[in-house]
N, C-alpha and C positions, 0 to 999 in steps of 0.2 A: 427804784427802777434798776434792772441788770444791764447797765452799758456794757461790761466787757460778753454778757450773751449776746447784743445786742450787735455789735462789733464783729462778735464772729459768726454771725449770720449773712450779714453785707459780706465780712470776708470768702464766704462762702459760696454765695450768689454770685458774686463776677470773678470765682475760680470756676465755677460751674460754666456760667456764659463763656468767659472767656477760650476754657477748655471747646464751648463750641462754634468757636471762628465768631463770637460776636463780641465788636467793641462796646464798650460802654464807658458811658458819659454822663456821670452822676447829677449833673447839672445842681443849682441852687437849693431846687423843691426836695430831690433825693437825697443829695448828701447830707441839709438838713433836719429831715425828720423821717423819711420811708424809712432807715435801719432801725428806727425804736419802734417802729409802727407790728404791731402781731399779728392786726387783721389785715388782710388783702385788698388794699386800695379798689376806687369803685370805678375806674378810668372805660371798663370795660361794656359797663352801664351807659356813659354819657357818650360812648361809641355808637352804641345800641341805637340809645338816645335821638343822635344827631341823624339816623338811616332812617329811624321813624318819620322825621320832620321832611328827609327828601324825600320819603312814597308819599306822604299825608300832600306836601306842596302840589309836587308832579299829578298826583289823580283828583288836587283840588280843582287842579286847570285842564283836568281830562273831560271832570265833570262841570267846568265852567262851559267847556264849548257845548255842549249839552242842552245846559240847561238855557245859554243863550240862542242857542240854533234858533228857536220862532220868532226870536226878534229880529235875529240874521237873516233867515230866509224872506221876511218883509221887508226888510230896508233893502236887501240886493235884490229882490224878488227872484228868490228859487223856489224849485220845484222841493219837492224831500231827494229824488233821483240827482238832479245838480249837488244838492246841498250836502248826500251822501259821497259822493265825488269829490267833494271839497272838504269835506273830513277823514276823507281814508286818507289823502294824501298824507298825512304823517303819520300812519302805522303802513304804508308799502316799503318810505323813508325808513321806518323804526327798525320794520322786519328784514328790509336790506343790510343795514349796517349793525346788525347784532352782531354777528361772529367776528367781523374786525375789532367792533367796542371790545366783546368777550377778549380777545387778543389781545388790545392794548392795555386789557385791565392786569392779566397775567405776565404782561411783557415789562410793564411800566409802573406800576402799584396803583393799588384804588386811591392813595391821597390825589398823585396828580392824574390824574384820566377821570374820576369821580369830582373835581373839582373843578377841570375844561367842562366836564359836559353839565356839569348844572349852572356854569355861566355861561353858555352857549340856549342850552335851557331858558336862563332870564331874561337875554337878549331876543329871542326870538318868540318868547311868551308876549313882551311888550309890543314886537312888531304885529305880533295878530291882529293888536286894538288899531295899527295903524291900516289894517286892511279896506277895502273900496269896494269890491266886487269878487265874482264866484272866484277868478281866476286870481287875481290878488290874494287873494285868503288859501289856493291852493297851493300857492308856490312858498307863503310863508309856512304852512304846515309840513311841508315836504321838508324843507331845509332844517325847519323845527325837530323834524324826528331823526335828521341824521345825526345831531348832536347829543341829541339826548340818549339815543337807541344804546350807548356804552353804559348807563344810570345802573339798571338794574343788576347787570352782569358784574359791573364793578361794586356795587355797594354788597351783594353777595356775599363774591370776594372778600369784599373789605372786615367782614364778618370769621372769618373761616378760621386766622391765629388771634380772635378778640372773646371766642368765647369758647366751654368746653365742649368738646365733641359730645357730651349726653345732651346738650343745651343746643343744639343744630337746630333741631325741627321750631323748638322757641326761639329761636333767636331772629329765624327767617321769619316764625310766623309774625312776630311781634313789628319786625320790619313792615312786611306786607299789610300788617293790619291799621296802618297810617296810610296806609292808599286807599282802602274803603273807609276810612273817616274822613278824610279829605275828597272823597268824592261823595260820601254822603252830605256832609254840610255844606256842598255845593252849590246843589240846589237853593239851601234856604239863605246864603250868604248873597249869591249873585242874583238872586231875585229881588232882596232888598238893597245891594247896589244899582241895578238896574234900574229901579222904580226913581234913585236920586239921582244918578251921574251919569246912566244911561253904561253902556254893555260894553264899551272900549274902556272903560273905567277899571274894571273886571281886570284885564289882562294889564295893564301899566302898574297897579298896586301888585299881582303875583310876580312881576318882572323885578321889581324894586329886591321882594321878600327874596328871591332864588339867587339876586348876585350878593345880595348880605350873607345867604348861609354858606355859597361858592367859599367867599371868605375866610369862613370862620371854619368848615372842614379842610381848608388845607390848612389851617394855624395850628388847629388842634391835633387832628387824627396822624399816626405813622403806622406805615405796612406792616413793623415789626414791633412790639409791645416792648421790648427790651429798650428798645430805642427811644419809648417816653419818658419824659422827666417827670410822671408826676405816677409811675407805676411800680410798684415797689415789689421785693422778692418773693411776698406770700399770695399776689397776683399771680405774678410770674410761675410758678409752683401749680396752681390751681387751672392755668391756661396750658401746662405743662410747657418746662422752659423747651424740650426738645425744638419742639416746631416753634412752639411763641418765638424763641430769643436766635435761634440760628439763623444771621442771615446771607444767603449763597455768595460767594465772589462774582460766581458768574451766573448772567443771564442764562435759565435753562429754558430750550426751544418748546414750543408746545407739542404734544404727539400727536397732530390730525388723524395722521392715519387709523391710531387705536381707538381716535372719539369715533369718528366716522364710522366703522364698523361694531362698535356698539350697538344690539340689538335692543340693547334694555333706554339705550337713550333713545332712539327711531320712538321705541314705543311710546315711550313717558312723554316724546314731542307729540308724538299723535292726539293724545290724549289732551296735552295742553294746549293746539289746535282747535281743539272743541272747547275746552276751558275759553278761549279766547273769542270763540266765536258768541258764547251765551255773555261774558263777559259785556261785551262790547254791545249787543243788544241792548240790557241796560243803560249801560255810560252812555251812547249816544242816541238809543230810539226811546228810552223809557216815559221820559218827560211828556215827549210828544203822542205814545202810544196811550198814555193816560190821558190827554186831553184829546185826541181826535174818538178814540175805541170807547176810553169810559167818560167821555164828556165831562171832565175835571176841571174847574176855573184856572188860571192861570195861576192863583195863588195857592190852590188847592193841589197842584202836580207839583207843590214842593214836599206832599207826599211819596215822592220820587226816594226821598232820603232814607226813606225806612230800611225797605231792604238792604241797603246801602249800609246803614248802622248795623243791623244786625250781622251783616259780614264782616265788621271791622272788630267782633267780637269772638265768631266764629273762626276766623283769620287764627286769631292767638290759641281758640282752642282748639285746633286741627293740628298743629305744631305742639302744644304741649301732651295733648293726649298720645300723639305718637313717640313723643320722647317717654312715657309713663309705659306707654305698651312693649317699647325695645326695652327698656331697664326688666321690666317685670316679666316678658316670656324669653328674655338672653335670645333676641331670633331680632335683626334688623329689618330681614325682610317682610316680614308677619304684620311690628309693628306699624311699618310703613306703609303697605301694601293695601292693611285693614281698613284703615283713617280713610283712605283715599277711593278706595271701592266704593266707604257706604258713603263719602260726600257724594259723589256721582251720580249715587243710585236715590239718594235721598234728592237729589236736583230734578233728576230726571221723572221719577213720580211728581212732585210737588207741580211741575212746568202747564202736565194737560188740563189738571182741575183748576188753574190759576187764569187758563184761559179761555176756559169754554164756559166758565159759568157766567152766569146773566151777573149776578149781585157783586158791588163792587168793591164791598168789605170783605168779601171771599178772596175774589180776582188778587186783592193788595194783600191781606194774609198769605194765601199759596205761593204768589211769584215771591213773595220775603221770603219762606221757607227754600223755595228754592235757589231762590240766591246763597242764603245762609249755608244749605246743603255743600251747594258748589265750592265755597271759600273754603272749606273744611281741609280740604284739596291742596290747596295751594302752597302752606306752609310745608308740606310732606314733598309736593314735586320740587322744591328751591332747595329740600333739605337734601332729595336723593342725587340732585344733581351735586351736591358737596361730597354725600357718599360714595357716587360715583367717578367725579374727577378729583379730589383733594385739592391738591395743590393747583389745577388745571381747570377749577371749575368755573372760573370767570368765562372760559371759553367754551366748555360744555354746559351751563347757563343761556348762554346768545347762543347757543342751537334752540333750545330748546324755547328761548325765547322767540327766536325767530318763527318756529310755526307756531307759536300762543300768536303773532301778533300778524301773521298773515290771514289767522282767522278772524282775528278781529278786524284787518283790512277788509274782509270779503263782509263782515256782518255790515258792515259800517254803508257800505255798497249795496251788498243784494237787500238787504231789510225796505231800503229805500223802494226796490225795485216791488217785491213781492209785497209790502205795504199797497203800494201803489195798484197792484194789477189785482192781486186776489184778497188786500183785505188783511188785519193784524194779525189773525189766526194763526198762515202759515208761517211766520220766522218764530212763532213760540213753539209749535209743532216739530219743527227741523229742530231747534234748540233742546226740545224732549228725549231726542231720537239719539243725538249724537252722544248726550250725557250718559245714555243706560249703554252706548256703544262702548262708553269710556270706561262703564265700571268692567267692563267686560276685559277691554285690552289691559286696563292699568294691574290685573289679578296677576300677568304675567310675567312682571316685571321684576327684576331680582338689583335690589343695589348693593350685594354685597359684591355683586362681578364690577369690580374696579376696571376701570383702561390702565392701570398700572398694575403691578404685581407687587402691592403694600403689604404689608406685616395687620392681621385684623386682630380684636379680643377673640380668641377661641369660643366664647360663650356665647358671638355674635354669629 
């Protein structure tokens, strides 16, 4: 083994760091073995790792309430119009307090704002199971989504100096694709809780799981990669120490002003307004639209989960295909642009023959395909909001989150309604319309135009 190479590569590393305003603090793990080490420690994986586990948790309990609404709406006796009522209340919550979350994520670091709000999260997960009535179960889901509504903004974030800039669109997507796994095994999880412990049961066991990993993400994870003790200099190197290891003296303000007139961010919310409004169709009307529409047994709408799976696959591959397409046509916006047009357009075909046909192994095939279409999506809008705020995108993020999740407020609501008055038709209808609208506006969208005035690869 070459210690004295080995030596002057550490030496190296924190003449580098240091040179840029970053202390280091070789701690136990580092000083004993990261400077012999050649490969690049894998810290940046079980980062990865740990954001998976909070989407996969969060839309296991999105699609908890879901799948338990028919047992809810019996024991409270609601309407679907009441019951939808009492589940938007935490996405009006969500989609209010995004752009504060975004803010505190960028002001304060994803460890601690990503660690309040998924113990805030667990707390109020388990208060659901303590709920009574329509109104009871709305006021916990309201308070429910103010805590949470900083998750996604900050776990982003938390992503941006953890992996390489070609690695954006996978890194989000791989995030995101733990919220459609956890809301597809929703269904088949909480139905077999259900059947033993009955439906409060559901939310006290997710309440337990979400203050454990609260825990263990602020033990483990740091804002700045430099600053872990278990990440070693050919990490460092390959996250590029410039932005990985430099960390500011001072808090820098966020520029409102420049998100806000962002043309390309309005748009890319637009579009994730409709994302969120087909979204949420699923997560909260699906179950039910298979057993009232296609007369599905109770145990047979945990075919609910399909589409669900197949989005948590799509998820990954709509974020790697567009990382494969920027490397391969040197165009950011091309690659990015492309992915997300034909999820759209591929959703929005799939949406009318999934609901007008009589046969119900069609109906369950098409709506998958269009779910799947849709997810393709997802990974590419989380990436361009990274492209488009860098450093600031925790808080250009919760924009954009914010209208994904006032349209899943309003699915959550009108579905109830229009179920109600004309029949399951039109909220898949509307769902069809809005998707081909999206491929349309998402074509225009450019994420090479930063709100700052960065340095880009010329090739991009």
């Amino acid at each position: 083994m070459d210690i004295g190479r080995a030596d002057l590569d550490t030496a190296a590393r924190e003449g580098a760091l240091t040179s840029l305003g970053t202390k280091i603090d070789p701690g136990p793990d580092r000083a004993a073995g990261s400077s012999l080490d050649s490969a690049p420690s894998r810290v940046r994986f079980h980062v990865l790792g740990l954001t998976f586990f909070m989407a996969f948790m969060m839309y296991m309990e999105r699609g908890a309430i879901g799948a338990a609404a028919p047992k809810i709406m019996r024991e409270f006796h609601l309407d679907k119009i009441t019951m939808g009522w009492s589940i938007s209340a935490f996405n009006w919550s969500y989609a209010m307090f995004q752009v504060p979350g975004g803010w505190l994520a960028d002001r304060f670091g994803s460890r601690l704002v990503l660690g309040i709000s998924m113990a805030w999260w667990a707390i109020f997960t388990a208060a659901t199971g303590l709920s009574y009535n329509a109104t009871s179960l709305g006021l916990t889901r309201f308070l429910f989504g103010i805590g949470e509504a900083s998750a996604f903004p900050a776990g982003s974030r938390a992503l941006v100096r953890w992996l390489p800039t070609r690695q954006r669109a996978f890194g989000q997507g791989f995030q995101h694709s733990g919220s459609r796994l956890g809301a597809a095994l929703a269904p088949l999880f909480v139905v077999l809780l259900i059947s033993v412990w009955g439906w409060r049961s559901v939310f006290f066991i997710f309440g337990l799981a979400g203050l454990l990993w609260a825990i263990e993400w602020y033990r483990y994870y740091r804002d700045f990669p430099a600053k872990h003790a278990k990440v070693n200099a050919e990490e460092l190197r390959l996250l590029h120490a410039e932005s990985a290891g430099t960390v500011p003296r001072t808090k820098l303000a966020v520029p409102w002003s420049r998100i806000f007139r962002s043309s390309d961010l309005w748009i890319l919310s637009a579009c994730y307004f409709c994302y969120g409004w087909v979204l949420w169709l699923y997560l909260a009307w699906f179950p039910t639209y298979l057993r009232e529409a296609r007369h599905f047994t109770e145990l047979k709408s945990g075919l609910a989960s399909i589409p669900l799976l197949a989005a948590t696959f799509t998820n990954v591959a709509g974020g790697l295909l567009s990382d494969k397409l920027v490397s391969r046509w040197k165009d950011l916006r091309r690659g990015r642009v492309a992915v997300s047009r034909a999820g759209f357009f591929i959703a929005g075909l799939a949406l009318l023959p999934g609901v007008l046909t009589t046969s119900h192994t069609v109906a369950l095939v098409c709506l998958t395909i269009a779910l799947a279409g849709l997810e393709l999506t997802v990974a590419v809008s989380w990436a361009m909001c990274i492209d488009i705020g860098g450093n600031y995108s925790g808080s250009v993020s919760s924009v954009m989150n914010t209208l994904g999740n006032l349209g899943g407020a309003l699915a959550a609501v009108v579905v109830g309604y229009l179920a109600t008055g004309f029949g399951w038709t039109s909220p898949f209808i509307i769902a069809c319309v809005l998707c081909l609208l999206s491929s349309v506006l998402v074509s225009t969208v450019d994420p090479r135009r930063s709100i700052l005035p960065v340095a880009r690869d010329p090739e991009l």
